[in-house]
ChimeraX commands (.cxc) that place a marker at each C-alpha (Angstrom):
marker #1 position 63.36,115.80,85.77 radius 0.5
marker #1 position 66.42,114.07,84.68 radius 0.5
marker #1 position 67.45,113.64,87.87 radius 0.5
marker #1 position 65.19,111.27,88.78 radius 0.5
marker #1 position 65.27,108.38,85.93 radius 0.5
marker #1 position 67.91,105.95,84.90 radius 0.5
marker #1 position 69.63,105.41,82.04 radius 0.5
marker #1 position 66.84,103.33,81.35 radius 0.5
marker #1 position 64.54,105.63,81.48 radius 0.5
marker #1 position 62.92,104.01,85.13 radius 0.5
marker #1 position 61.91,106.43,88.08 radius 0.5
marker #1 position 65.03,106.36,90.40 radius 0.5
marker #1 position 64.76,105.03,93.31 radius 0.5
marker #1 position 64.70,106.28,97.10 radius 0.5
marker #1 position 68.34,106.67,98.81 radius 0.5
marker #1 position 69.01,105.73,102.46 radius 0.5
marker #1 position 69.33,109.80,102.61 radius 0.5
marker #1 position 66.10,109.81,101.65 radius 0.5
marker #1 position 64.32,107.55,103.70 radius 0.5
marker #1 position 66.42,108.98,106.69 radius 0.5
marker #1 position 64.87,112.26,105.82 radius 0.5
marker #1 position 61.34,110.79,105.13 radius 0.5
marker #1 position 61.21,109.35,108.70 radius 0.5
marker #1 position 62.39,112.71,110.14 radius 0.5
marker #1 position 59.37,114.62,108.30 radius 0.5
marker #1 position 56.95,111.75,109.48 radius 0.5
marker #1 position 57.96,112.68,113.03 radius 0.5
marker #1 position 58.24,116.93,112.11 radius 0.5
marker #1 position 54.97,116.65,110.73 radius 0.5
marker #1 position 52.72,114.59,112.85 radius 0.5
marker #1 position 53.84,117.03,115.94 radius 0.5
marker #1 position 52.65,119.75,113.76 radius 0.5
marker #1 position 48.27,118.86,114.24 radius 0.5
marker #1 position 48.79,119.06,118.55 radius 0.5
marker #1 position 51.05,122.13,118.41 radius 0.5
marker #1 position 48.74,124.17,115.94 radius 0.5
marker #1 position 45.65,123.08,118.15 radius 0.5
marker #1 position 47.38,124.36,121.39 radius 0.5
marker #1 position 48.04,127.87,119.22 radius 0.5
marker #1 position 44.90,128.91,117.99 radius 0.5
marker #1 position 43.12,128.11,121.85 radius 0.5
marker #1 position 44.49,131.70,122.32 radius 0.5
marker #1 position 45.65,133.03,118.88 radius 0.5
marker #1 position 44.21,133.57,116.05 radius 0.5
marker #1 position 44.78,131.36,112.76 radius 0.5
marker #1 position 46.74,134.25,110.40 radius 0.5
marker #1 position 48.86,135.02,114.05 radius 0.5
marker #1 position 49.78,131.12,113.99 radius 0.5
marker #1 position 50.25,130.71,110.77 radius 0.5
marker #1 position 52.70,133.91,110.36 radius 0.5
marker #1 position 54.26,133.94,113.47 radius 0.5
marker #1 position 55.42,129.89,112.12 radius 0.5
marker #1 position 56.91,130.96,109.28 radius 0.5
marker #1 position 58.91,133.83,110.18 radius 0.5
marker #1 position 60.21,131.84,112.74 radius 0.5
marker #1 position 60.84,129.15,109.77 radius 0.5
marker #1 position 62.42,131.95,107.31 radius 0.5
marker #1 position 64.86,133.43,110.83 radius 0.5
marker #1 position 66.49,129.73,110.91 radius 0.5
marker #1 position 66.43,129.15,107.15 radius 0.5
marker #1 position 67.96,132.40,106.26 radius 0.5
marker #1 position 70.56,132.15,108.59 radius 0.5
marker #1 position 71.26,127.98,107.14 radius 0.5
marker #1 position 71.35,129.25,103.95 radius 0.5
marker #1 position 73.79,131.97,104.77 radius 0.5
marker #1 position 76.18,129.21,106.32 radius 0.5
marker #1 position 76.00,127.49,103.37 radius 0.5
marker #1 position 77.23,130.28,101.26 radius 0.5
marker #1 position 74.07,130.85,99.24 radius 0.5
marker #1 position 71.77,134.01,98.66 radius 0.5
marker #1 position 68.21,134.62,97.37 radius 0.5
marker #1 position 67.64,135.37,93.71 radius 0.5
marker #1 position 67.90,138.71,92.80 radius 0.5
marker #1 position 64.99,140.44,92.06 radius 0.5
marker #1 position 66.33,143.82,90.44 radius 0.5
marker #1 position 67.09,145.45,88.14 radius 0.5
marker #1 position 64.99,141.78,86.66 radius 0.5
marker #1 position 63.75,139.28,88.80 radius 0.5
marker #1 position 65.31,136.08,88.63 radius 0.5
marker #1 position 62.42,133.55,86.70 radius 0.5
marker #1 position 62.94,131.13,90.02 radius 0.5
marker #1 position 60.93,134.13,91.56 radius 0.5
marker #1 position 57.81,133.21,89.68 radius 0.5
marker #1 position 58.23,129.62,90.82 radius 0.5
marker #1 position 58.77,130.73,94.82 radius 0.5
marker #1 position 55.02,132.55,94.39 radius 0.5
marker #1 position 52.86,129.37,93.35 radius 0.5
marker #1 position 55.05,126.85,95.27 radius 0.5
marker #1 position 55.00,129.62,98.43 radius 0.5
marker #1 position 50.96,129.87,98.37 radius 0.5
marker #1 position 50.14,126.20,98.19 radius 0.5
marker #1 position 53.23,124.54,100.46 radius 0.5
marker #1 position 52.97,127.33,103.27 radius 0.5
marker #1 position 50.69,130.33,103.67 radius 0.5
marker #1 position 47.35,129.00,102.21 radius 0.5
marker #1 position 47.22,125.51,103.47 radius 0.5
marker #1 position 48.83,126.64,107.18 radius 0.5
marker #1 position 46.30,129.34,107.70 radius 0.5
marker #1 position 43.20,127.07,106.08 radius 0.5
marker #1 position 44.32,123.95,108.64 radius 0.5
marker #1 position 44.76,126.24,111.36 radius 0.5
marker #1 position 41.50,127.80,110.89 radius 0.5
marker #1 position 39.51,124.28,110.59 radius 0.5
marker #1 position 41.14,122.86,113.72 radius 0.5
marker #1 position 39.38,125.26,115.67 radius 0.5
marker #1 position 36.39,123.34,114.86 radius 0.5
marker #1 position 37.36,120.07,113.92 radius 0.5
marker #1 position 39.04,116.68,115.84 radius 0.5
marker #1 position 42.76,116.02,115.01 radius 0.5
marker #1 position 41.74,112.69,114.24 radius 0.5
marker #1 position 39.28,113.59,111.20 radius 0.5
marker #1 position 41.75,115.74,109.97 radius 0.5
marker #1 position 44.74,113.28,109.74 radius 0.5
marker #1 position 41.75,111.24,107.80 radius 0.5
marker #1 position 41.44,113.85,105.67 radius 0.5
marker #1 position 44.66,115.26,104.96 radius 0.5
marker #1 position 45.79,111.23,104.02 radius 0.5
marker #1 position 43.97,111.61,100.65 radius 0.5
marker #1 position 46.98,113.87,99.83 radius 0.5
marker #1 position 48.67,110.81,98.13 radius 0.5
marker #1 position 45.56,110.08,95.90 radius 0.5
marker #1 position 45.68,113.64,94.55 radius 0.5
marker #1 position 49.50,112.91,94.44 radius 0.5
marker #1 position 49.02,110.03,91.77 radius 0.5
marker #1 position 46.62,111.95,90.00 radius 0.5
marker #1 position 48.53,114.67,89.19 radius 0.5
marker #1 position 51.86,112.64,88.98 radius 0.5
marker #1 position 50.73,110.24,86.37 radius 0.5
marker #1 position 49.80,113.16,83.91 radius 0.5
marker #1 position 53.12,115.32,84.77 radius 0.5
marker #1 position 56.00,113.85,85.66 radius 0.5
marker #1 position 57.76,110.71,83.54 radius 0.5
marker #1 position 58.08,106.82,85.13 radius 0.5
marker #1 position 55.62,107.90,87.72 radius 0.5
marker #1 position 52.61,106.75,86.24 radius 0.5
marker #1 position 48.98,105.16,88.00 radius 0.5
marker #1 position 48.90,101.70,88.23 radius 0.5
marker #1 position 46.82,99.29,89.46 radius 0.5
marker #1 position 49.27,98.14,92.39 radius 0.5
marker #1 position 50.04,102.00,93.15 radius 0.5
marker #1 position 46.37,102.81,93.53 radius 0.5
marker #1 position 45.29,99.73,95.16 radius 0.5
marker #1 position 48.11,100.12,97.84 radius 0.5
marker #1 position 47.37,103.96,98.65 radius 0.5
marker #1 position 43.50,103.12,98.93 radius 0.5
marker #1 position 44.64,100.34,101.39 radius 0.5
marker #1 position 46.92,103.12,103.22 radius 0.5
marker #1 position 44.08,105.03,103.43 radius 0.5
marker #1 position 42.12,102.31,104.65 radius 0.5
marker #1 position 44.69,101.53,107.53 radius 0.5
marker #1 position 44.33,105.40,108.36 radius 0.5
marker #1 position 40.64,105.15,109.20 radius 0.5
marker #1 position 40.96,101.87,111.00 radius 0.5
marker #1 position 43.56,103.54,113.54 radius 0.5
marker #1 position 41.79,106.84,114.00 radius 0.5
marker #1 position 38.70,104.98,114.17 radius 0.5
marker #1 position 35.76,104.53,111.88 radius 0.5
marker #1 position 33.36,106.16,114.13 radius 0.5
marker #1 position 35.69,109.84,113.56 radius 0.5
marker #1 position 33.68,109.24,109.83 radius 0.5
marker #1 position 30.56,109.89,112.25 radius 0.5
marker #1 position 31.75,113.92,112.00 radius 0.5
marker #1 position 31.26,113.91,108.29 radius 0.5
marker #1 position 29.36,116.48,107.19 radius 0.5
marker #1 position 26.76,118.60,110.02 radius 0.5
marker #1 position 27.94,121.69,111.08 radius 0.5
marker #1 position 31.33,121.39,110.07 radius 0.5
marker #1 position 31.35,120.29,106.41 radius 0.5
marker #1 position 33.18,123.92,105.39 radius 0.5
marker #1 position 36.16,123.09,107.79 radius 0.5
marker #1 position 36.21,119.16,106.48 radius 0.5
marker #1 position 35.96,120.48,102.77 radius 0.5
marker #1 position 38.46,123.34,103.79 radius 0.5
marker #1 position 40.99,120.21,104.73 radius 0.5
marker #1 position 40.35,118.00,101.83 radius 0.5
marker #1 position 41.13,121.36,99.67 radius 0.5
marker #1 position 44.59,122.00,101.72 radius 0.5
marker #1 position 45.38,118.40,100.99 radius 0.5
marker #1 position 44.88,119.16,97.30 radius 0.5
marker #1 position 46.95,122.22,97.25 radius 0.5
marker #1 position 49.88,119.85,99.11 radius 0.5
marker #1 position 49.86,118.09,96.05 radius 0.5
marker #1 position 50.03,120.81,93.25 radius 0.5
marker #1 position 52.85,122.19,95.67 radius 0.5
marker #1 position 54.79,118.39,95.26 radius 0.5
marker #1 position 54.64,118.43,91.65 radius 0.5
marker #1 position 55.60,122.15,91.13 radius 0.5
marker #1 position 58.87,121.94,93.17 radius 0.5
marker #1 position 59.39,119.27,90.91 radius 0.5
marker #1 position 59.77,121.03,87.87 radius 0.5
marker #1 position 61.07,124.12,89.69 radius 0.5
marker #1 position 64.21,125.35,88.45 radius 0.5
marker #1 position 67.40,123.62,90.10 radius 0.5
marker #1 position 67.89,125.60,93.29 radius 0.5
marker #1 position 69.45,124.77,96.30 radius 0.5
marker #1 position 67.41,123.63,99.41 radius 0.5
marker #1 position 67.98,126.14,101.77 radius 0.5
marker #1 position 67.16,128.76,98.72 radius 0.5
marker #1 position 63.83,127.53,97.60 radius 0.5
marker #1 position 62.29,126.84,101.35 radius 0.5
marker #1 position 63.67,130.07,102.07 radius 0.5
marker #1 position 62.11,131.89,98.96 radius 0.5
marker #1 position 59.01,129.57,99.45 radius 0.5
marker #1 position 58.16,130.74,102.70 radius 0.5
marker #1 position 59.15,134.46,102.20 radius 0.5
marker #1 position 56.27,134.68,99.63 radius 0.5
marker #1 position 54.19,132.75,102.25 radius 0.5
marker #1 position 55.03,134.54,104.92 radius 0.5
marker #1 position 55.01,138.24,103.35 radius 0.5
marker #1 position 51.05,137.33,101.73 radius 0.5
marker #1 position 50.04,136.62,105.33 radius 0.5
marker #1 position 51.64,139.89,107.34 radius 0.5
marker #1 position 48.52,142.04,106.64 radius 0.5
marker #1 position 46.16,139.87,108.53 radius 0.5
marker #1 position 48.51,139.16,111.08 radius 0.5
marker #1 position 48.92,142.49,112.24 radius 0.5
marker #1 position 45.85,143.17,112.27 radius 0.5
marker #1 position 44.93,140.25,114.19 radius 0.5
marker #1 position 47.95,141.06,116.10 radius 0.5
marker #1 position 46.62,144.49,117.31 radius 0.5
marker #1 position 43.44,142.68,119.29 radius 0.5
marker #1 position 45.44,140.29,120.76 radius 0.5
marker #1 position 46.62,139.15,124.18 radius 0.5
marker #1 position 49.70,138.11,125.19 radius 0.5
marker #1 position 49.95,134.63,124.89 radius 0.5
marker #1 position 50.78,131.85,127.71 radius 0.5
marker #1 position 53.84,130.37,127.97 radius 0.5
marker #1 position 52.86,127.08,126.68 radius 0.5
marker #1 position 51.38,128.91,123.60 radius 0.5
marker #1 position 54.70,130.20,123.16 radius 0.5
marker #1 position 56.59,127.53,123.47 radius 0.5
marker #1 position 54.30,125.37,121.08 radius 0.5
marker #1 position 54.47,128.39,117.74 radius 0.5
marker #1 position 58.56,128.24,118.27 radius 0.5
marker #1 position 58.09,124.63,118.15 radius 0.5
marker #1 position 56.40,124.67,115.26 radius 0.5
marker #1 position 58.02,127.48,113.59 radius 0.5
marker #1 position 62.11,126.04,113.87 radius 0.5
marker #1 position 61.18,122.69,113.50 radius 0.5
marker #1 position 58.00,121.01,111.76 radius 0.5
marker #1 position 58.01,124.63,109.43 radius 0.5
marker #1 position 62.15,125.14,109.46 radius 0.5
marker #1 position 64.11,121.93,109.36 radius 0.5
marker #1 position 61.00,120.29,107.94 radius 0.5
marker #1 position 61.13,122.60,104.68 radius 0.5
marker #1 position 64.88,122.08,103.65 radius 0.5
marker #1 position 63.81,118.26,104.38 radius 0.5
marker #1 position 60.85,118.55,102.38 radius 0.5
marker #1 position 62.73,120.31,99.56 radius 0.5
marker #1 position 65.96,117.70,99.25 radius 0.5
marker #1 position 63.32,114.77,99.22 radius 0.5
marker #1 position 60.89,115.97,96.70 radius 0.5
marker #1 position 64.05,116.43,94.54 radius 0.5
marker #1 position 65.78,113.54,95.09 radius 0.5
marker #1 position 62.57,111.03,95.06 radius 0.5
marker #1 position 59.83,112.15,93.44 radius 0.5
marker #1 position 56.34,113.69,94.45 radius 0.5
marker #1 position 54.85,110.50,94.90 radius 0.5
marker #1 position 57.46,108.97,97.27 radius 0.5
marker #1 position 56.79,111.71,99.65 radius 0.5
marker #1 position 53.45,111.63,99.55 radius 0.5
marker #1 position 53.04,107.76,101.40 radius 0.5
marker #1 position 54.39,110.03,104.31 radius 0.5
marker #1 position 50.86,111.02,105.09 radius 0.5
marker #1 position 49.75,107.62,106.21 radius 0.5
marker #1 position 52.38,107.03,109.10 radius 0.5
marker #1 position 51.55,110.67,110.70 radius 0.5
marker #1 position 48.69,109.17,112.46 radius 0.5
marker #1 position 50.71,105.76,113.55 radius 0.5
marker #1 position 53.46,108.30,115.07 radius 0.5
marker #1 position 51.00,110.86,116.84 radius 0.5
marker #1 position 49.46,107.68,118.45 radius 0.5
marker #1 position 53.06,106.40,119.40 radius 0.5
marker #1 position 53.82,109.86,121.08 radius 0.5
marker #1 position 50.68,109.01,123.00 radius 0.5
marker #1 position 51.96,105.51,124.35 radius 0.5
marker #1 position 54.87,106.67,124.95 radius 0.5
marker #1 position 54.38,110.10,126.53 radius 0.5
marker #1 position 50.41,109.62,127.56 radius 0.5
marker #1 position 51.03,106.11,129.12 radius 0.5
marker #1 position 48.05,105.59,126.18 radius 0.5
marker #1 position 47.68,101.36,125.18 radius 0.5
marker #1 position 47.26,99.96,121.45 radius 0.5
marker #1 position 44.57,98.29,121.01 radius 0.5
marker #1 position 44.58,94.99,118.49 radius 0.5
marker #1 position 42.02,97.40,116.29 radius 0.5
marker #1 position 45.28,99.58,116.17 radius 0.5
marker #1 position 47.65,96.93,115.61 radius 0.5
marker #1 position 45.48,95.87,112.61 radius 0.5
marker #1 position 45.84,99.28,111.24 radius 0.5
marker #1 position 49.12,99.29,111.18 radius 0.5
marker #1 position 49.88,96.40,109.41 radius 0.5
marker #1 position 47.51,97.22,106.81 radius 0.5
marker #1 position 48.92,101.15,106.47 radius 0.5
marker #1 position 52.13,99.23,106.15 radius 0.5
marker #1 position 51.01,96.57,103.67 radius 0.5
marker #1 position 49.38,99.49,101.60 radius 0.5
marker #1 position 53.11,101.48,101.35 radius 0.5
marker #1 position 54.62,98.28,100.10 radius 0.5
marker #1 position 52.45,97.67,97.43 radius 0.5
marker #1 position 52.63,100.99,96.51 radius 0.5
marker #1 position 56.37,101.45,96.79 radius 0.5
marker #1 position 56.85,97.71,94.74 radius 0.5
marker #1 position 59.04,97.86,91.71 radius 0.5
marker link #1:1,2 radius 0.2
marker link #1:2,3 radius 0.2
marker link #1:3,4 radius 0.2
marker link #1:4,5 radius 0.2
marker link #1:5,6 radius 0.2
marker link #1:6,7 radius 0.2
marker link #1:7,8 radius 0.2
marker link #1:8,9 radius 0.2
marker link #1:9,10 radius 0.2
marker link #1:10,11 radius 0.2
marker link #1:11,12 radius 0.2
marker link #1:12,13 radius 0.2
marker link #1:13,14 radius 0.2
marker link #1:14,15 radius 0.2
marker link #1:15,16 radius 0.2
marker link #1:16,17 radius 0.2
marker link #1:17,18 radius 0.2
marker link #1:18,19 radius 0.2
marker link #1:19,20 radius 0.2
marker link #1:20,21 radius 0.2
marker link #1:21,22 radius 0.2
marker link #1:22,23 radius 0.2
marker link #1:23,24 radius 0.2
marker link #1:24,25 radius 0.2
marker link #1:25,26 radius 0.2
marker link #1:26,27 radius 0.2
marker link #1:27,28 radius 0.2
marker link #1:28,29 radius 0.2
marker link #1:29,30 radius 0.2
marker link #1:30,31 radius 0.2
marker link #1:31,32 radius 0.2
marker link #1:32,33 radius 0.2
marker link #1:33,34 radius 0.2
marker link #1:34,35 radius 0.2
marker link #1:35,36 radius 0.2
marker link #1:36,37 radius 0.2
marker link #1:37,38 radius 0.2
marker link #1:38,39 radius 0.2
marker link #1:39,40 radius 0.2
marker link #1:40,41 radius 0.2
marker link #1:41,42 radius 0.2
marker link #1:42,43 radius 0.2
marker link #1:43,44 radius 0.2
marker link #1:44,45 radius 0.2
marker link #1:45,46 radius 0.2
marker link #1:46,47 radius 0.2
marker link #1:47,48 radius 0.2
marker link #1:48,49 radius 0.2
marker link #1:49,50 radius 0.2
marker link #1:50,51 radius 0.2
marker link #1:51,52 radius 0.2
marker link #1:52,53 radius 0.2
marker link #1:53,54 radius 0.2
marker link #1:54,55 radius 0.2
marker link #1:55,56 radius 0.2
marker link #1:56,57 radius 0.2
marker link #1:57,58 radius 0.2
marker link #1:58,59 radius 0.2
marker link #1:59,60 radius 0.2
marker link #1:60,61 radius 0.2
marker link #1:61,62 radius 0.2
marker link #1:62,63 radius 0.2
marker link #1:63,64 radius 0.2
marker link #1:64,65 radius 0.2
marker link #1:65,66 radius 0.2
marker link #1:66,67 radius 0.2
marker link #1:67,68 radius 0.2
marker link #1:68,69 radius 0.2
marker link #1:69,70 radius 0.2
marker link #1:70,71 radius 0.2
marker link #1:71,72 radius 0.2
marker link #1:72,73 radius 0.2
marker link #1:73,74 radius 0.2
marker link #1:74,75 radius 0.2
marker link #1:75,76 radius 0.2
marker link #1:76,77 radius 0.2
marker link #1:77,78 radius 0.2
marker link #1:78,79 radius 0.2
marker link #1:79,80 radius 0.2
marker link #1:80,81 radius 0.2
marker link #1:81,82 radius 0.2
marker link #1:82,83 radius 0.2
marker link #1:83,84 radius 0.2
marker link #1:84,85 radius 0.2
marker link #1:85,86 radius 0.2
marker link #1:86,87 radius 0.2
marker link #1:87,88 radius 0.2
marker link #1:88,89 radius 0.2
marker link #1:89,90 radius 0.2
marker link #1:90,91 radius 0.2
marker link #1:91,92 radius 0.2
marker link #1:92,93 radius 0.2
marker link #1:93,94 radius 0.2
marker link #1:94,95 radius 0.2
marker link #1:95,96 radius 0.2
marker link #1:96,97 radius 0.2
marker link #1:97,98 radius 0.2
marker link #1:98,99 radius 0.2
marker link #1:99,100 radius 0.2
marker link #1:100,101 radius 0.2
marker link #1:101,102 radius 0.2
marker link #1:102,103 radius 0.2
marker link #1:103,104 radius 0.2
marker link #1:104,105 radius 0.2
marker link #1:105,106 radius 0.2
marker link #1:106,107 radius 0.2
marker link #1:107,108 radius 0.2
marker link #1:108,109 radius 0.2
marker link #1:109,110 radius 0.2
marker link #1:110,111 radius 0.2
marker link #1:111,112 radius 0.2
marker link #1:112,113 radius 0.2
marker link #1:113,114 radius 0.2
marker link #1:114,115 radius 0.2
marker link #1:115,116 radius 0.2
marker link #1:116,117 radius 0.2
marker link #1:117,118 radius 0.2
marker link #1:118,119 radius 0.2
marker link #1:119,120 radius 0.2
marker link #1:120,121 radius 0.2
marker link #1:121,122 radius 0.2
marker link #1:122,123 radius 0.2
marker link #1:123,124 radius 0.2
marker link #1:124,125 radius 0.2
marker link #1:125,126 radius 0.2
marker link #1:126,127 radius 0.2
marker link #1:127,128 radius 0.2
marker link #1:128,129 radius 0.2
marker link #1:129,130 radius 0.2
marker link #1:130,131 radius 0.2
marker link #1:131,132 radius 0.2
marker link #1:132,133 radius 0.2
marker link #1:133,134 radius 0.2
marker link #1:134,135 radius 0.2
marker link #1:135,136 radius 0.2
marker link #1:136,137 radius 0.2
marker link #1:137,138 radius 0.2
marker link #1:138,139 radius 0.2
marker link #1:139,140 radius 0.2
marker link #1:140,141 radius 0.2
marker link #1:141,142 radius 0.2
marker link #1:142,143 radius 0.2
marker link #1:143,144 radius 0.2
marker link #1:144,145 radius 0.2
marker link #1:145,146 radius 0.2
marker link #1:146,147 radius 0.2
marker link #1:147,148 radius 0.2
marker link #1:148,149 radius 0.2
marker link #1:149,150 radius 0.2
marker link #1:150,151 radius 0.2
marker link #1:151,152 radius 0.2
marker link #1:152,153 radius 0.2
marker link #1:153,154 radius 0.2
marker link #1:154,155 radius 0.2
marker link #1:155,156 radius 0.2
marker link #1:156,157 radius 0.2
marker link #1:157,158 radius 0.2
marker link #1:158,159 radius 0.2
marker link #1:159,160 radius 0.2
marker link #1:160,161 radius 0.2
marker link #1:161,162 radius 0.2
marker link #1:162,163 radius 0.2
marker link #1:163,164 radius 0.2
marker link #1:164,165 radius 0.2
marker link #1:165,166 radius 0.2
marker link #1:166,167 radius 0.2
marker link #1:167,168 radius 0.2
marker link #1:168,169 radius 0.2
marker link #1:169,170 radius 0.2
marker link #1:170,171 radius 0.2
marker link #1:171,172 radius 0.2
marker link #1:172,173 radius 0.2
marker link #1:173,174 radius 0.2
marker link #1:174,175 radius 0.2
marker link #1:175,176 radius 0.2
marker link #1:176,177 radius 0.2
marker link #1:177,178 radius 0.2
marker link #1:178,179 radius 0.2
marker link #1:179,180 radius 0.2
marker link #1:180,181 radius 0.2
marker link #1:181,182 radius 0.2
marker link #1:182,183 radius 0.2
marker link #1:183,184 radius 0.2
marker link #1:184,185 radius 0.2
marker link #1:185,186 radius 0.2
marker link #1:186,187 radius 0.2
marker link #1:187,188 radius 0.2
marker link #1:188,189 radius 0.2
marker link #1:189,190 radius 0.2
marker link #1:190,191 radius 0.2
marker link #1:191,192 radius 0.2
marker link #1:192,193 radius 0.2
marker link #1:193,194 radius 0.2
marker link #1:194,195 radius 0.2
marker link #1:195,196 radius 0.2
marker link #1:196,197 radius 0.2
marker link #1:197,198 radius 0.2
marker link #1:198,199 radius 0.2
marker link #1:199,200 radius 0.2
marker link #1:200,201 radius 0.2
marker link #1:201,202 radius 0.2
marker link #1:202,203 radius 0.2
marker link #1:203,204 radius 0.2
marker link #1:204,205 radius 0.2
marker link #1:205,206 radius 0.2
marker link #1:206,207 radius 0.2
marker link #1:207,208 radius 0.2
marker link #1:208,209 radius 0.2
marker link #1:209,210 radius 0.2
marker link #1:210,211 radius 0.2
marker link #1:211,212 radius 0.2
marker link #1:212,213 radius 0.2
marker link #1:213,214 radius 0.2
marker link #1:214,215 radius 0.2
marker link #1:215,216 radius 0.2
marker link #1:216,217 radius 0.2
marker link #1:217,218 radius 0.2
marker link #1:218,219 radius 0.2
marker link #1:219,220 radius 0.2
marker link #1:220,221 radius 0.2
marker link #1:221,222 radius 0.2
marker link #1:222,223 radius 0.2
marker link #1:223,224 radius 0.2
marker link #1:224,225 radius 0.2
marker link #1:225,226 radius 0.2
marker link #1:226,227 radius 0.2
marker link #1:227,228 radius 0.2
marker link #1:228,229 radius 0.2
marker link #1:229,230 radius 0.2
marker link #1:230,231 radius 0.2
marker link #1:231,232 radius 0.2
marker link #1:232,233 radius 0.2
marker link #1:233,234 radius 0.2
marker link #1:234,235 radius 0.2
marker link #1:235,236 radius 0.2
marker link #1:236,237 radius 0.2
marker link #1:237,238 radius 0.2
marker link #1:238,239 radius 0.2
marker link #1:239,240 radius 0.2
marker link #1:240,241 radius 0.2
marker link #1:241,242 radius 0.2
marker link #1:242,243 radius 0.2
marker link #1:243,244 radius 0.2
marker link #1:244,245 radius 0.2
marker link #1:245,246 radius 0.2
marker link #1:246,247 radius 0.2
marker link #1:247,248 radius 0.2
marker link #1:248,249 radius 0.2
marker link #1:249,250 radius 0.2
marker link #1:250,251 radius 0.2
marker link #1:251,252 radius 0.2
marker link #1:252,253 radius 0.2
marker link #1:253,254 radius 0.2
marker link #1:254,255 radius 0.2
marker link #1:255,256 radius 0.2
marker link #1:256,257 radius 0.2
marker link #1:257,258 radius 0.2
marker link #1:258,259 radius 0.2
marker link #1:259,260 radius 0.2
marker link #1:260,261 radius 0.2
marker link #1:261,262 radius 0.2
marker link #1:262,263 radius 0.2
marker link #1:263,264 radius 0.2
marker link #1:264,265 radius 0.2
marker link #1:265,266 radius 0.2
marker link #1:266,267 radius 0.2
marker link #1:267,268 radius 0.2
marker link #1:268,269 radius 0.2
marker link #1:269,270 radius 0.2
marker link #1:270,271 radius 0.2
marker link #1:271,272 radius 0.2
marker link #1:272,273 radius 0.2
marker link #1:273,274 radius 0.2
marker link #1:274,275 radius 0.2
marker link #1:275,276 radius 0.2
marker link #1:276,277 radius 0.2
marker link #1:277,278 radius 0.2
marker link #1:278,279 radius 0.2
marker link #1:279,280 radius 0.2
marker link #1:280,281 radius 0.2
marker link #1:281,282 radius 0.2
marker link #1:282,283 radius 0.2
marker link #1:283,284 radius 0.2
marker link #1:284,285 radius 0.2
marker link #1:285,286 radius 0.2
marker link #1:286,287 radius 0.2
marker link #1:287,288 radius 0.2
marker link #1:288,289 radius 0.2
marker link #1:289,290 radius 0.2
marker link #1:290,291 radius 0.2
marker link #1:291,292 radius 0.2
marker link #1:292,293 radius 0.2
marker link #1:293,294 radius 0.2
marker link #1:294,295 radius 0.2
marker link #1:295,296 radius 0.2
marker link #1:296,297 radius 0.2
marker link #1:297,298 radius 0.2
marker link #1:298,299 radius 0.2
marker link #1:299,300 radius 0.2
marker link #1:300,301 radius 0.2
marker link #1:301,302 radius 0.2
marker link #1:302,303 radius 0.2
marker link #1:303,304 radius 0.2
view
């Protein structure tokens, strides 16, 4: 925990490294809702979710082997960082990937984003009790309310409308996999120092080994999937899972849980970007709005 306070004592704060990689995950992450919706159409949620991280684990294991690093050993005694890579690999990969991939079979994207962007309340929660000079305030809680506030407004109140009805297992599903996001932020916290390319490789090996079982047997009733199918999982597997891990890792490190967290609010802004820009889609001035009030919200929140 040292590593992020001061001399005096003050939560450290954010380096351009950081923000550089905080914009990168925004963009990893708000891919990730489209490509897991165009998977499960013809595979099923445990194939998704393994197939993406043993994609993830191929390209991390070979990073970390360029960087000269290896895996804890686990005989003749396990290394303790071992006992850390189970928790933190349950509730940042396997359990959360497989849960979201499971509820967007039922649910809109747009609810979800909604949803998942109480991630930085939980955050706070959890953060203020835990972790030194990251502590609730009034401005802190005020500005992620008004984040989450901006998030509505640009997904559109009437996605509320879906609340409950036939659906309220997937929605409660969602709000529990952005709970589990959070207990995964403060964990690597206080996870033994390990190297990036380590932990989100030890991370997802638990992940991915937990889910194997179901995936094969999912695996044995399936069809071969489309080429667009295809294409989406490897997407989703080298880059939102891979490169968005060893991102994921360095930042929680370097900033702090609830730096991270804010991230949640712009995924929305970018996924309706990628529709401008790629979708010929227009902003409305509702959508404009939103923004500047998502945008007002991280700034109070992120105010010394």
């Amino acid at each position: 925990m040292s590593d992020l306070l001061n001399t005096n004592g003050n939560k450290r704060q954010p380096t351009r490294g950081d923000w550089i990689r905080y914009c990168t995950l925004i963009l990893l992450w708000s891919s990730s809702f489209a490509l897991t919706k165009i998977a499960v159409v013809e595979l099923s949620p445990a194939i998704v979710t393994a197939l993406r991280i043993w994609i993830a684990i191929a390209l991390l294991y070979c990073w970390m082997i360029y960087r000269k690093h290896k895996l804890p050993p686990l005989l003749p005694k396990p290394d303790v960082r071992w006992l850390w890579f189970l928790p933190v690999g349950l509730t940042g990969s396997s359990l959360p990937f497989l849960l979201n991939a499971w509820a967007l079979q039922s649910l809109d994207a747009g609810l979800v984003s909604i949803l998942l962007s109480t991630m930085p309340l939980s955050v706070a929660f959890l953060a203020h009790f835990t972790i030194a000079g990251d502590r609730m305030t009034v401005a802190k809680i005020s500005g992620l309310l008004l984040g989450l506030f901006g998030v509505i407004l640009l997904i559109g109140p009437a996605a509320l409308s879906e609340l409950g009805g036939p659906t309220t297992i997937a929605q409660f599903v969602i709000l529990g996999c952005a709970m589990m996001f959070a207990i995964n932020s403060v964990l690597i916290h206080f996870m033994p120092e390990t190297p990036p390319s380590v932990a989100a490789t030890g991370m997802l090996l638990v992940g991915g080994l937990s889910l194997l079982p179901f995936a094969i047997y999912d695996g044995l009733q399936a069809q071969i999937p489309s080429i667009g199918v295809i294409i989406a999982v490897l997407v989703l597997g080298l880059a939102a899972t891979g490169i968005g891990s060893i991102f994921y890792m360095q930042t929680l490190r370097s900033a702090g849980p609830s730096f991270l967290a804010t991230a949640n609010y712009f995924v929305p802004p970018v996924a309706v970007l990628i529709g401008i820009v790629f979708l010929k889609e227009t902003l409305s001035v509702l959508a404009f709005i939103a923004l500047a009030v998502i945008f007002t919200g991280i700034m109070i929140e992120r105010r010394k």
